[in-house]
Structures are given as structure tokens and as C-alpha cells.
TORBA-47683 format. One line per 3 residues: number of its first residue (from 1); for each residue x, z, y of N, C-alpha, C. Coordinates in nm, 3 decimals. Atoms other than C-alpha are relative to their C-alpha. Layout:
<atoms>
NUM) X/Z/Y/X/Z/Y/X/Z/Y; ...
</atoms>
This chain:
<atoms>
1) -0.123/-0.017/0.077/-5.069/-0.683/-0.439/0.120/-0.014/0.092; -0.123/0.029/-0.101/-4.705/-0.679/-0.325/0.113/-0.056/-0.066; -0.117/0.117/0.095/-4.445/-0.951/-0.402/0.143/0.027/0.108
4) -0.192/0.049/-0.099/-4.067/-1.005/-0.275/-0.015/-0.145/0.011; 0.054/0.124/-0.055/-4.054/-1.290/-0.055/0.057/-0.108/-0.084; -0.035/0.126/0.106/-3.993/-1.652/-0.252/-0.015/0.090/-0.150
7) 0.055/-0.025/0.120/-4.176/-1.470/-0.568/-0.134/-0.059/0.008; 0.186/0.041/-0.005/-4.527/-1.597/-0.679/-0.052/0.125/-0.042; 0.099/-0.107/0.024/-4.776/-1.358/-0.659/-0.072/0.004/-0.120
10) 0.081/0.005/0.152/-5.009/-1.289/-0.978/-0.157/-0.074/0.090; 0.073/0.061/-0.004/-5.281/-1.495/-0.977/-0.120/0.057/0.013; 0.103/-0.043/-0.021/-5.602/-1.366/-0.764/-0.131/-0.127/-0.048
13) 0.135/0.080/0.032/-5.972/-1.463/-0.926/-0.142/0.061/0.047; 0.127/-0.082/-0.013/-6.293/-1.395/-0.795/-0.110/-0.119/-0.001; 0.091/0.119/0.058/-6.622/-1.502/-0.948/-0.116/0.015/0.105
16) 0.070/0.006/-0.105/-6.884/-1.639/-0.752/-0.133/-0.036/-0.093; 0.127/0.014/0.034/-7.272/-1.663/-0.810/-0.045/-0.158/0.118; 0.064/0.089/-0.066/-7.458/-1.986/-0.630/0.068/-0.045/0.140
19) -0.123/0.072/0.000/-7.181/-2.093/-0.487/0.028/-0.142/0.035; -0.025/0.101/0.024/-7.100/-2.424/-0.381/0.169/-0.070/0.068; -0.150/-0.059/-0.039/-6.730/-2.337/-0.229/0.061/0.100/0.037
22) -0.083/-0.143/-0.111/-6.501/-2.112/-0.018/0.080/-0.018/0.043; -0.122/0.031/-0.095/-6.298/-2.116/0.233/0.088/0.127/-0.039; -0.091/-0.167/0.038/-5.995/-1.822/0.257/0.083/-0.026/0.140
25) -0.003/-0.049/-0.062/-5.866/-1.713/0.541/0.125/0.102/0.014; -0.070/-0.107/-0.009/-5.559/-1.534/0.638/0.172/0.051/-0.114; -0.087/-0.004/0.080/-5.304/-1.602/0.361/0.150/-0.050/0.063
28) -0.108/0.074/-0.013/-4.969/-1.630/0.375/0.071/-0.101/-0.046; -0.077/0.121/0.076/-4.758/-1.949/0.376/0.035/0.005/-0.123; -0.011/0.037/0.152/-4.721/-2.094/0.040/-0.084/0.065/-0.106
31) 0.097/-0.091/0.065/-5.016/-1.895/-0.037/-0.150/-0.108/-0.035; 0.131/0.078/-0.034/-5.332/-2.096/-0.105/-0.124/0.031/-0.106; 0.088/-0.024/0.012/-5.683/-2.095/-0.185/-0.090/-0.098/-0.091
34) 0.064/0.138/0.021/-5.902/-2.309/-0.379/-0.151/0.079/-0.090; 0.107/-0.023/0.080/-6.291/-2.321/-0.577/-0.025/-0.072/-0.074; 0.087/0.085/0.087/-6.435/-2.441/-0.843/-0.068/0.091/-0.143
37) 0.053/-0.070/0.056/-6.652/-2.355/-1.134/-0.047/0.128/0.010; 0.017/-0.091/-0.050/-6.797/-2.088/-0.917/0.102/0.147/-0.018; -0.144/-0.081/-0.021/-6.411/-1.943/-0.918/0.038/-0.066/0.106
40) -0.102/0.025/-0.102/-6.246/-1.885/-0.637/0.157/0.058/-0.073; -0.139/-0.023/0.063/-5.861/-1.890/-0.726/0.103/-0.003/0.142; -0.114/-0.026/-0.107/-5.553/-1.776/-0.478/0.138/0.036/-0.094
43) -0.078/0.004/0.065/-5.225/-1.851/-0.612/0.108/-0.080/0.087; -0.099/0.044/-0.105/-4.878/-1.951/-0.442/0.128/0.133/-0.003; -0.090/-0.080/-0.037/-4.564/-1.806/-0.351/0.065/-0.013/0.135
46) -0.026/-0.038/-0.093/-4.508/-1.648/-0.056/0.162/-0.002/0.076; -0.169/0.044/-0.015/-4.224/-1.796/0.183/0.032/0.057/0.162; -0.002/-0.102/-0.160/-4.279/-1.517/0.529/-0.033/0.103/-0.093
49) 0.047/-0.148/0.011/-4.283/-1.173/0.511/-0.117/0.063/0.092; 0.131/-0.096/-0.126/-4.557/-0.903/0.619/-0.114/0.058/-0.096; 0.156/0.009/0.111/-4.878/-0.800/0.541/-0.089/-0.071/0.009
52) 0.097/0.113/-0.041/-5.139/-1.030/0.532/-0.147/0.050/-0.042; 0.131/-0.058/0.016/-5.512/-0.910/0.512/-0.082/-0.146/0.001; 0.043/0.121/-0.010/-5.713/-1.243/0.388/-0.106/0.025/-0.029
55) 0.153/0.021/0.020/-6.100/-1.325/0.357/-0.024/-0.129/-0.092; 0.089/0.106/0.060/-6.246/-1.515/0.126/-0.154/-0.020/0.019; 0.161/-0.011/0.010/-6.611/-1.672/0.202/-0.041/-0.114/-0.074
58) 0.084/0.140/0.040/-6.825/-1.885/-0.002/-0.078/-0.077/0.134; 0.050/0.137/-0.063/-6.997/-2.226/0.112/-0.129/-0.038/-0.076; 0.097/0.041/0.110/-7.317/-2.305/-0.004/-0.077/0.135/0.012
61) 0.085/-0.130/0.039/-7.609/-2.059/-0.118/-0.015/0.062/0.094; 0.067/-0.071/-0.106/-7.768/-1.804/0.094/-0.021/0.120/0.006; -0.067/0.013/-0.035/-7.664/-1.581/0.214/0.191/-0.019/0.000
64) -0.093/-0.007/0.041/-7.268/-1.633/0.235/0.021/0.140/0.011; -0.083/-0.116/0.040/-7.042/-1.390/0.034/0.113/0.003/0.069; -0.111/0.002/-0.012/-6.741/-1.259/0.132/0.112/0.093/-0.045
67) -0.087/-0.083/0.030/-6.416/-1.078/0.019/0.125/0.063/0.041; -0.109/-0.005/-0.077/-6.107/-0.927/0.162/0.087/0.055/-0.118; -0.121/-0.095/0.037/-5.732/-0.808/0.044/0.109/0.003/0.033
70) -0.111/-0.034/-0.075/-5.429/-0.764/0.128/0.115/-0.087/-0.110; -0.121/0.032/0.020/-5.098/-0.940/0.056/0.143/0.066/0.080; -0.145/-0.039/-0.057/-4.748/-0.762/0.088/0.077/-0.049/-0.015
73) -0.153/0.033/0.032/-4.416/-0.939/0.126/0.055/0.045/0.048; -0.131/-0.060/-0.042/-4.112/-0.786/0.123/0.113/-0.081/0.019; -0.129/0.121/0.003/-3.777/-0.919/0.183/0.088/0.131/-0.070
76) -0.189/-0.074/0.055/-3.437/-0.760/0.009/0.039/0.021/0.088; -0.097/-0.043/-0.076/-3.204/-0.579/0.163/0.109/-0.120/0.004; -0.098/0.089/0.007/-2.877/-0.781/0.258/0.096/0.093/0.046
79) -0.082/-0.061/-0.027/-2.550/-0.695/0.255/0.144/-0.020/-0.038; -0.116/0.000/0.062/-2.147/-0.744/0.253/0.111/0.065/-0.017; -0.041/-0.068/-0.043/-1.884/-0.573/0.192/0.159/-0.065/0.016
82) -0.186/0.029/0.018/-1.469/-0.620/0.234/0.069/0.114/0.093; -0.142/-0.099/-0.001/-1.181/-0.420/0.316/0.099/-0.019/0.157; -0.108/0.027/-0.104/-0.909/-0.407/0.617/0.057/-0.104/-0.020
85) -0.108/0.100/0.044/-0.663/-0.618/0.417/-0.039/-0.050/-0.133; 0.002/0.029/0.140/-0.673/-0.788/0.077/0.067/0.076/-0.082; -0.102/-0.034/0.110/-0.332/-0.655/-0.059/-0.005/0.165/0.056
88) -0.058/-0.083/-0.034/-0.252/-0.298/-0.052/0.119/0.070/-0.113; -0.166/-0.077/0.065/0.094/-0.065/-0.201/-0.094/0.098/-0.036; 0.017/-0.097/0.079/0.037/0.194/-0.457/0.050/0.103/0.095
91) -0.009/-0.070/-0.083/0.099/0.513/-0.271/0.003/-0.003/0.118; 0.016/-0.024/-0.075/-0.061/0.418/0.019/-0.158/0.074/0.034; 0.097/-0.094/-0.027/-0.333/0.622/0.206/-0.121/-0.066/-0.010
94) 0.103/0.010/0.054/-0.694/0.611/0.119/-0.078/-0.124/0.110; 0.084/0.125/-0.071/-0.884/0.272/0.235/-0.151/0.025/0.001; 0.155/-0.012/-0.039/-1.244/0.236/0.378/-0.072/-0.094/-0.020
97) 0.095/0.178/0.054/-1.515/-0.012/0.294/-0.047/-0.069/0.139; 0.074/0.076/-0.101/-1.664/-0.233/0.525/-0.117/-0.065/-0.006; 0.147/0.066/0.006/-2.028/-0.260/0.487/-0.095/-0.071/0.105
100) 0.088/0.054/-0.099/-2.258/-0.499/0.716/-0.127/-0.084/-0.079; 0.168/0.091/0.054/-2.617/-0.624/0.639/-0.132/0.041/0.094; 0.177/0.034/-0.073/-3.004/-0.613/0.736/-0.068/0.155/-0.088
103) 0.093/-0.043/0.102/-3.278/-0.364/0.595/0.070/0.127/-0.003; -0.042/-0.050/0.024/-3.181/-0.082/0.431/0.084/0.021/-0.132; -0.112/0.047/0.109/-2.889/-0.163/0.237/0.083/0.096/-0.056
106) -0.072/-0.110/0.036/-2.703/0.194/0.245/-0.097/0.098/-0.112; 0.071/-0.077/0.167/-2.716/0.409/-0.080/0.019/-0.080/-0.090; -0.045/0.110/0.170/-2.594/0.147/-0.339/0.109/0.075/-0.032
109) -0.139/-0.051/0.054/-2.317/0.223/-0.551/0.124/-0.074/-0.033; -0.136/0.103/0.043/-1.951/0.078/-0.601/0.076/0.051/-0.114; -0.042/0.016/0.139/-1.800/-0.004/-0.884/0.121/-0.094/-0.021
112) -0.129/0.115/-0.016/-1.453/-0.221/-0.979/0.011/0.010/-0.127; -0.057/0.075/0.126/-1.357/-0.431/-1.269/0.092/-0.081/-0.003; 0.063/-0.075/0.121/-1.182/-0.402/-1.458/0.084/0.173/0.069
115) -0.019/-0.178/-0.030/-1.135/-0.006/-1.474/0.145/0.011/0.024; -0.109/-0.052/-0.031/-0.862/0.146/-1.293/0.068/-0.003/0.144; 0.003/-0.045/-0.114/-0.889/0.158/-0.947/-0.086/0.079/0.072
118) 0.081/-0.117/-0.067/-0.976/0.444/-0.766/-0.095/-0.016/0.116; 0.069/0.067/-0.075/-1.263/0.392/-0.588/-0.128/0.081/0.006; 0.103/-0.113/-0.030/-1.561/0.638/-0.442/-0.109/-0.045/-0.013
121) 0.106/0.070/-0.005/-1.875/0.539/-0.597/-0.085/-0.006/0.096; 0.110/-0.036/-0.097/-2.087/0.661/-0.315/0.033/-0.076/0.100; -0.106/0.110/-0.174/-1.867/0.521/0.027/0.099/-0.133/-0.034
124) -0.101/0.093/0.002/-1.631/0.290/-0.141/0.148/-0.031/0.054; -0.135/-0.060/-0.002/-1.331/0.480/-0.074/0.105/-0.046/-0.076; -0.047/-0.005/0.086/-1.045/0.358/-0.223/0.164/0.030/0.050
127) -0.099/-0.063/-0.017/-0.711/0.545/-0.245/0.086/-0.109/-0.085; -0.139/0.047/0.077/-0.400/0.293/-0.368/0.075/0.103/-0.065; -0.081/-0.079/0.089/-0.186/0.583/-0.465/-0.073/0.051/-0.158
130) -0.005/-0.094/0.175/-0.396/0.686/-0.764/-0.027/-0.135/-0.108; 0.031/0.152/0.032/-0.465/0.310/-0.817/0.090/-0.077/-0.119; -0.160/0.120/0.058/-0.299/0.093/-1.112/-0.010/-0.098/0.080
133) -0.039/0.146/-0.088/-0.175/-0.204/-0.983/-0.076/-0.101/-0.064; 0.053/0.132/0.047/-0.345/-0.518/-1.042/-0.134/-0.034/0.085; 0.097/0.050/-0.057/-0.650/-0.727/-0.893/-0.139/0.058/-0.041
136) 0.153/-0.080/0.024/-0.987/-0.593/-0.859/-0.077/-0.077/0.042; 0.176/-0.003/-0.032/-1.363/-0.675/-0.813/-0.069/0.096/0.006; 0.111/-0.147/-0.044/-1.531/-0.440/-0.637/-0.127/-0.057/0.005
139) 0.141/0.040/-0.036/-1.901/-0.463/-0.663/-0.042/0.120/0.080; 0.097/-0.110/-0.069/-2.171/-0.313/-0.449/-0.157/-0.027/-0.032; 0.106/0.003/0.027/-2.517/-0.258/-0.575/-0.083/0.036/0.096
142) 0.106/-0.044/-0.115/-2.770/-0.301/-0.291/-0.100/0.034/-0.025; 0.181/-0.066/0.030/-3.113/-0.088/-0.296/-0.053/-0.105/0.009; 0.145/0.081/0.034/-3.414/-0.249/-0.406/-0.082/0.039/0.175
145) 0.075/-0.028/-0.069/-3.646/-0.274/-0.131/-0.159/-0.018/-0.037; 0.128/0.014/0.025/-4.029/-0.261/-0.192/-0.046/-0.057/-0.166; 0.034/0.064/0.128/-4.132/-0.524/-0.466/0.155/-0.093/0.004
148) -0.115/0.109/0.010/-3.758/-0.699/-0.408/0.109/0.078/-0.044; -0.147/-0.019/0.081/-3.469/-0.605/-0.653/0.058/0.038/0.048; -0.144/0.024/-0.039/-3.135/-0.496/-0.635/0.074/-0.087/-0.053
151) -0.112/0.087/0.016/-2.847/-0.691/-0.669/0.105/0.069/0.029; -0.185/-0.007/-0.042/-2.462/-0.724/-0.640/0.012/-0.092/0.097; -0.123/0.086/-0.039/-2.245/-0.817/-0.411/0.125/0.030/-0.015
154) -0.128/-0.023/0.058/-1.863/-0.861/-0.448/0.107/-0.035/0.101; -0.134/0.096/-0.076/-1.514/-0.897/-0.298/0.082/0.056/-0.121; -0.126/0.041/0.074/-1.166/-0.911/-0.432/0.099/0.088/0.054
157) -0.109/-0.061/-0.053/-0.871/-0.659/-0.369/0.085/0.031/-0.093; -0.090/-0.007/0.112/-0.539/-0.629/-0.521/0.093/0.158/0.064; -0.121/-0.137/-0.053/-0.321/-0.289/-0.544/0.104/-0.093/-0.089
160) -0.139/0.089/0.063/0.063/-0.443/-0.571/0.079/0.150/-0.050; -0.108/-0.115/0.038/0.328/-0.195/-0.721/0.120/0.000/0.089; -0.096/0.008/-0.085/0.615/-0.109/-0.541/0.127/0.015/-0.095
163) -0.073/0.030/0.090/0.937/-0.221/-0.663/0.118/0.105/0.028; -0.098/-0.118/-0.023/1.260/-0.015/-0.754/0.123/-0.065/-0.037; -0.152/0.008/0.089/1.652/-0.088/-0.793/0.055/0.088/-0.089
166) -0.035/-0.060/0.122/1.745/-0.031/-1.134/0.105/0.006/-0.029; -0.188/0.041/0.001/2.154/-0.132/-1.071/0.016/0.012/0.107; -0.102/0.096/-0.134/2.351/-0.179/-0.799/0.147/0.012/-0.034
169) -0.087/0.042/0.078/2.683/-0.345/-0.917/0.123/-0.025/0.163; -0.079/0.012/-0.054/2.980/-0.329/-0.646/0.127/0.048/0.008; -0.103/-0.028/-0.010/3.320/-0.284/-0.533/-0.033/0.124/0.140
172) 0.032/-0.117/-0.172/3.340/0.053/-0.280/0.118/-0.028/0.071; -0.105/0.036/-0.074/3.678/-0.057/-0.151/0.072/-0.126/-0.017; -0.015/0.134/-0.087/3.753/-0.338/0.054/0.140/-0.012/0.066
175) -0.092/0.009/-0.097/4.048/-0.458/0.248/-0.049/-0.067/0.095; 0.014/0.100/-0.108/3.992/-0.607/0.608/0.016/-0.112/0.004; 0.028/0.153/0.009/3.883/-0.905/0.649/0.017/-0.053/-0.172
178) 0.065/0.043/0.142/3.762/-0.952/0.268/-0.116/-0.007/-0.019; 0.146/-0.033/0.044/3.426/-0.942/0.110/-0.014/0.005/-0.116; -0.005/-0.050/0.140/3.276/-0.812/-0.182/-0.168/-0.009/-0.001
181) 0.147/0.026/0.024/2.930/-0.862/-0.405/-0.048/0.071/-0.010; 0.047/-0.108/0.040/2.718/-0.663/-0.430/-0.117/-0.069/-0.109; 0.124/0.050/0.140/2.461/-0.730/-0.780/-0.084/0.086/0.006
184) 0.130/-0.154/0.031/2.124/-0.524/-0.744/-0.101/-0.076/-0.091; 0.101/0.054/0.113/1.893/-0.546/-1.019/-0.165/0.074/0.007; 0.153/-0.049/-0.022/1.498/-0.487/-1.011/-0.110/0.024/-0.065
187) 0.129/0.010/0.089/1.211/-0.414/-1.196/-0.107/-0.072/-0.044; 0.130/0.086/-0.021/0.982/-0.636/-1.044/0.058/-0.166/0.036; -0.031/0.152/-0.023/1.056/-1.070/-1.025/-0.044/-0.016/0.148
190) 0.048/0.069/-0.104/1.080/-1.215/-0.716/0.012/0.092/0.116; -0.023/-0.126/-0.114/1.208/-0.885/-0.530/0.083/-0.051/0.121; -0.111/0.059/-0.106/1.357/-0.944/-0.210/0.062/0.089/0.043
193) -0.077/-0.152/0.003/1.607/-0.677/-0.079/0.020/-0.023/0.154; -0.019/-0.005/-0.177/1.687/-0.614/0.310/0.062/0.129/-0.019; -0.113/-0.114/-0.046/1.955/-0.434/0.411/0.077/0.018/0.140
196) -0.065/-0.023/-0.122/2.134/-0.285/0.704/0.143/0.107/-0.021; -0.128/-0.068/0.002/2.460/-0.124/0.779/0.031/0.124/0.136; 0.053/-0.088/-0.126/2.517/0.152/0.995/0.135/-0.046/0.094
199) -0.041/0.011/-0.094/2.824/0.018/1.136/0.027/-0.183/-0.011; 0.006/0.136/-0.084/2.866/-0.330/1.338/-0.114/-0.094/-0.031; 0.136/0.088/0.006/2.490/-0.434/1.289/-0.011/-0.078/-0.122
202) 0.012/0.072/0.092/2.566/-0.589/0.961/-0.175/0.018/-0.078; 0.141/0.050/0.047/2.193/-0.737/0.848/-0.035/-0.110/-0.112; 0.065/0.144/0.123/2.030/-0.961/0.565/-0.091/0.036/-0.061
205) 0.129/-0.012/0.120/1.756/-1.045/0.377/0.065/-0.099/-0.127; 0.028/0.092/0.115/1.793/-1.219/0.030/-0.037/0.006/-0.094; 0.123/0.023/0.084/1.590/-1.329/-0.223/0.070/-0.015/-0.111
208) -0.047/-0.016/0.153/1.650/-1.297/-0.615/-0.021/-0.128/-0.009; 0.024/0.147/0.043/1.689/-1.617/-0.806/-0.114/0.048/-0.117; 0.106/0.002/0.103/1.424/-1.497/-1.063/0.020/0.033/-0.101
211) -0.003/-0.065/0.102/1.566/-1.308/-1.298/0.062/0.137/0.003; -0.009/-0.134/0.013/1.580/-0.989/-1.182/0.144/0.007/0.067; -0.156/-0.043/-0.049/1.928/-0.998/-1.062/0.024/-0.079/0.164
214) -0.069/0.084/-0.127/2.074/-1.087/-0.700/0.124/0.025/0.054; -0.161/0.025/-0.051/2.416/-1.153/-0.534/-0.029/0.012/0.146; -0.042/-0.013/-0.110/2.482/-1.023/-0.184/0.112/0.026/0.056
217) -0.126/0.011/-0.064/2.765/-1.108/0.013/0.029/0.093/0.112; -0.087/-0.048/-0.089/2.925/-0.888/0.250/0.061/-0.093/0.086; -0.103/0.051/-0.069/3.019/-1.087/0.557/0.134/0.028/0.072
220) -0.139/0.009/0.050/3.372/-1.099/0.555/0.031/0.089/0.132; -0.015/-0.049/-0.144/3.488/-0.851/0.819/0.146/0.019/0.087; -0.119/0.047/-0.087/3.774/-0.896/1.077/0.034/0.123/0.097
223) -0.001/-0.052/-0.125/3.728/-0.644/1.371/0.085/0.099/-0.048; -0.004/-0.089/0.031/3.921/-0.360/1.338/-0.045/0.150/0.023; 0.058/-0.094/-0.055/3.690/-0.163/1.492/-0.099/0.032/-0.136
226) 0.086/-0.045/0.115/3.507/-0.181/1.118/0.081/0.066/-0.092; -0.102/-0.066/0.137/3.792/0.002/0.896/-0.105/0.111/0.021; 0.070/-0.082/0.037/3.610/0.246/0.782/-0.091/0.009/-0.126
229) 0.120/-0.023/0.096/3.308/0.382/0.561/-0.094/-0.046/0.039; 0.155/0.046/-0.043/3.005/0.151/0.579/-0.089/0.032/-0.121; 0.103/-0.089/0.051/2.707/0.320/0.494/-0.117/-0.125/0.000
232) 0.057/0.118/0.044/2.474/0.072/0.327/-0.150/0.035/-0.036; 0.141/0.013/0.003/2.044/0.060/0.339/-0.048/-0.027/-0.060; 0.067/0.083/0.086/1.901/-0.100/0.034/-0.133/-0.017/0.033
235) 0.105/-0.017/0.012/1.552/-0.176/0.050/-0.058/-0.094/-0.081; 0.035/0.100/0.076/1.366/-0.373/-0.222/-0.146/-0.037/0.083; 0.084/0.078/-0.046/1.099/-0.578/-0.104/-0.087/-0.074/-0.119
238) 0.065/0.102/0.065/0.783/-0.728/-0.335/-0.118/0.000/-0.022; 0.123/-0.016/-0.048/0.464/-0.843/-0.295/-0.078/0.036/0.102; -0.007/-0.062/-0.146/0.481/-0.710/0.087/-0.016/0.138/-0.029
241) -0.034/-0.141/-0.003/0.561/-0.393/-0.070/0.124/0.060/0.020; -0.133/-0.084/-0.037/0.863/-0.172/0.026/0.012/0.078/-0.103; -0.047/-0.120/0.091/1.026/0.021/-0.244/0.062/0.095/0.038
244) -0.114/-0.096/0.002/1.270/0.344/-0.264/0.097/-0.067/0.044; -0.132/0.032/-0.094/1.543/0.290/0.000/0.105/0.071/-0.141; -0.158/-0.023/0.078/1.933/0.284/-0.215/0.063/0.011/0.095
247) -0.150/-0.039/-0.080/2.237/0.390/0.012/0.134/-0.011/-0.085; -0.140/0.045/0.048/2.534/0.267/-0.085/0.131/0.034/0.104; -0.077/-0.004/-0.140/2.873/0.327/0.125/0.129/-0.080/-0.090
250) -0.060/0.074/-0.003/3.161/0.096/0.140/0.123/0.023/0.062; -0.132/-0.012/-0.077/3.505/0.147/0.213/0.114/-0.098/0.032; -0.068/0.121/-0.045/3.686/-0.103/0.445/0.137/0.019/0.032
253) -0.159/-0.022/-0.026/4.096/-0.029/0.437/0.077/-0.087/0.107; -0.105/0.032/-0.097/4.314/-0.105/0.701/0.108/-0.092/-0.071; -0.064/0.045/0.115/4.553/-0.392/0.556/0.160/0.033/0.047
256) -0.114/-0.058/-0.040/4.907/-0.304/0.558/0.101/-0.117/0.114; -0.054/0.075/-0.104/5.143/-0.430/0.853/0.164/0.048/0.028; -0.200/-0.052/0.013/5.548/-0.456/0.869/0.015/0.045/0.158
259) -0.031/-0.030/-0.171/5.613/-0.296/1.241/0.157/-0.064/-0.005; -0.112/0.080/-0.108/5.982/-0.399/1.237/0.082/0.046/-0.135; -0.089/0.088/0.102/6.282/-0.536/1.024/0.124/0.011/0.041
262) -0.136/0.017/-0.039/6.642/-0.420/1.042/0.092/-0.039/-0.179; -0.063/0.030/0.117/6.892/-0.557/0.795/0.145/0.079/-0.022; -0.079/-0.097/-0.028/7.162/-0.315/0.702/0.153/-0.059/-0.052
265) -0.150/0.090/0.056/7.466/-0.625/0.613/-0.038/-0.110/0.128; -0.032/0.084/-0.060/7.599/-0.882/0.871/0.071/-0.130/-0.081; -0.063/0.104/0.062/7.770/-1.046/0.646/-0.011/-0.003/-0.214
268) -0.047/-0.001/0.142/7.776/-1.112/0.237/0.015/-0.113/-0.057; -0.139/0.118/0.119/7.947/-1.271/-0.030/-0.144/-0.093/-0.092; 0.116/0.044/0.071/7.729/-1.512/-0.238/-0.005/0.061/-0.095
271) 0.047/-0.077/0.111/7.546/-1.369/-0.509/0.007/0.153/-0.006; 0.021/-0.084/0.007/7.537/-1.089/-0.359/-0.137/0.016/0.077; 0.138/-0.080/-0.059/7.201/-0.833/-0.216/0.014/0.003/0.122
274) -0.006/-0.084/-0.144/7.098/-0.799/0.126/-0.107/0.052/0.020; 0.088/-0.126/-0.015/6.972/-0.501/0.212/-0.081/0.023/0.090; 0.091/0.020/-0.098/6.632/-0.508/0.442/-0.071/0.139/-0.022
</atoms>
């Protein structure tokens, strides 16, 4: 017969005539042998693989009998699988599995729960862009080998969504050396935004207070090498996903300046105007 290894075998009987034991011969570990009531009995579960070709002989009587058969253990395939990364972004490009094991483990099928990630039953392909968002369990069903089962194994991968600004709340004109807020609002909690400027390196990251809304300051600008139109980068940030870049532009005014002061009276009367 043929078992998967750490199974018990079915219970071999063979009857004996004049008889007064038997030895056995050839079994595999956790396999054993025993007589009585001119039965020989072999029963155990097998804890090595292989084949095993065993003898049974009686003891006693004249001349001795004997019998042979065969024991097969198999072992299971083994096998795991996981991914590049844990997290991946909805419209990103199609991910690969990572299978490693023993035996012959290829040819199972994959599967994820709960439904709604795209995922190639055959290779374990899985594309984020056609993906909903949310956490998965991917299983993989490893081939049966011989007399030993299949099974599952499992990992864990999440598709995140990528977030979007749904506002952006500012002033477009500035005077030098002022600053102004800017309010962007988000879809997703916990968005973080990063931005850049195209002129004098202006940079920041900041983080929402948690309700969807955030306040970014404009540091206050002085040079007058910034009057102008600043052209503004949005980027939302969440879940280590990148959303749809916003462009914003900003207009920084020159503030007004007296060049020079003549007064057109030397002299006046009280209560009266002088004319500047």
C-alpha cells in the first residue's frame, strides 16, 4: 500500500498455519510487526519516506513460511509564496508571485479573499490597477503528491487607493514679504500633501490634522528676486501612495515705494493745507 508520510497505514494481516511466531523484516520506522493467534499483524505509521519492500517469516513449524510487500511513503509537496512588497497603489503595474518550495509544488491555483483583487489563477499575477483597494489573502493550493494531499498556503497583501484634492482654498495675490494659506481638502484621512515651487526652492511637507482639511503656510517672502508668479506643485500623499499632482500659481506684487517728496509751500498760515 501507499501512505503520506506521518499517516498510519491500513492495517496488514496475514494468517498463519503451525506457526509459533514471525519475525518481519524491512519495515519502515514507526512501522511494526507482531504475532499471535497464528496472525501475523503490521500496523504503525510511517515517519521516513521511500519504498520499503518487507518480509515476513514465521518461527516455529517446518518448514518456515514466508511473505513479502511493499510499503510506499510519500511526502507533500512544500511550498511559499509572497510578493515584492506588502503594500501596493491602485494603478500600478502588474505584480509577480514569489513561489519557493520542495517536490513538485508548481500547478496549484491562486485565489484571494475576499473577492476583488485581480489576481491570475494560474501564476499569481496580480495587477493593482484593476484591483479594489483593500487587504487581501491570497491563497495557494499546492498539488497533492502521491498518497499526500493538497493544501493551502497563504500571505497577506494590501492594494491602497490613491488619494485626490477635492478643494484647494487660497489667496492668488500676495504682497512682498506677506503670506497666505493655502486650505486643501482630501478624500482620503490622514493625507499628507508635498509641495514645491518653481521659483526660490520653496518646499514642504504637511500633514492633515484628521479631518480632511489642511493649512499650509506660504513662507513669508522678502527677496525681491520672488515678485512674481509662483507656480505651485500639489501632491497628495496616503498610505505611501501619490495622488493627481494640483498646480496652483501665486501672485507675489511688488509693494509700493515713495521715490521722493517735494512740498509745493514754504510757508503757511495755521489751519491751513500743505501741499506734498
Amino acid at each position: 500500500q501507499t501512505v503520506c508520510i506521518n499517516s498510519a497505514i491500513t492495517n496488514i494481516t496475514l494468517a498463519t498455519t503451525g506457526a509459533t511466531g514471525a519475525t518481519f523484516a524491512g519495515l519502515p520506522a514507526g512501522v511494526t510487526g507482531s504475532w499471535s493467534g497464528n496472525v501475523a499483524t503490521i500496523i504503525g505509521t510511517p515517519t521516513v519516506s521511500g519504498t520499503f519492500n518487507y518480509t515476513v517469516t514465521t518461527t516455529g513449524g517446518c518448514p518456515p513460511a514466508t511473505a513479502t510487500g511493499t510499503i510506499t511513503v510519500d511526502i507533500p509537496n512544500t511550498a511559499s509564496i509572497s510578493y515584492p512588497l506588502p503594500l501596493y497603489c491602485v494603478a500600478e503595474a502588474p505584480v509577480a508571485v514569489v513561489i519557493t518550495g520542495t517536490g513538485n509544488y508548481t500547478g496549484g491555483q491562486f485565489s484571494a479573499i475576499p473577492v476583488g483583487l485581480s489576481i491570475n489563477a494560474s501564476s499569481g499575477l496580480i495587477t493593482p490597477a484593476a484591483s479594489t483597494p483593500g487587504t487581501y489573502q491570497v491563497n495557494y493550493l499546492v498539488p497533492s503528491n502521491g498518497a499526500c494531499s493538497s493544501f493551502i498556503v497563504s500571505t497577506t497583501i494590501t492594494i491602497a487607493p490613491r488619494p485626490t484634492i477635492t478643494n484647494v482654498a487660497f489667496s492668488s495675490n500676495i504682497c512682498n514679504g506677506s503670506s497666505t494659506d493655502i486650505v486643501l481638502s482630501s478624500n482620503l484621512l490622514g493625507t499628507t500633501y508635498t509641495w514645491s515651487a518653481t521659483i526660490s526652492n520653496i518646499t514642504g511637507t504637511y500633514v492633515t490634522n484628521g479631518d480632511e482639511t489642511n493649512i499650509n503656510q506660504i513662507a513669508t517672502l522678502t527677496d525681491t528676486e520672488n515678485i512674481g508668479t509662483i507656480t505651485m506643485v500639489i501632491i497628495p500623499r496616503a498610505n505611501g501612495c501619490d495622488g493627481t499632482p494640483r498646480t496652483i500659481e501665486i501672485t507675489v506684487n511688488p509693494n509700493p515705494v515713495i521715490e521722493s517728496v517735494s512740498v509745493s509751500d514754504t510757508a503757511v498760515c495755521s489751519g491751513s493745507n500743505v501741499h506734498v
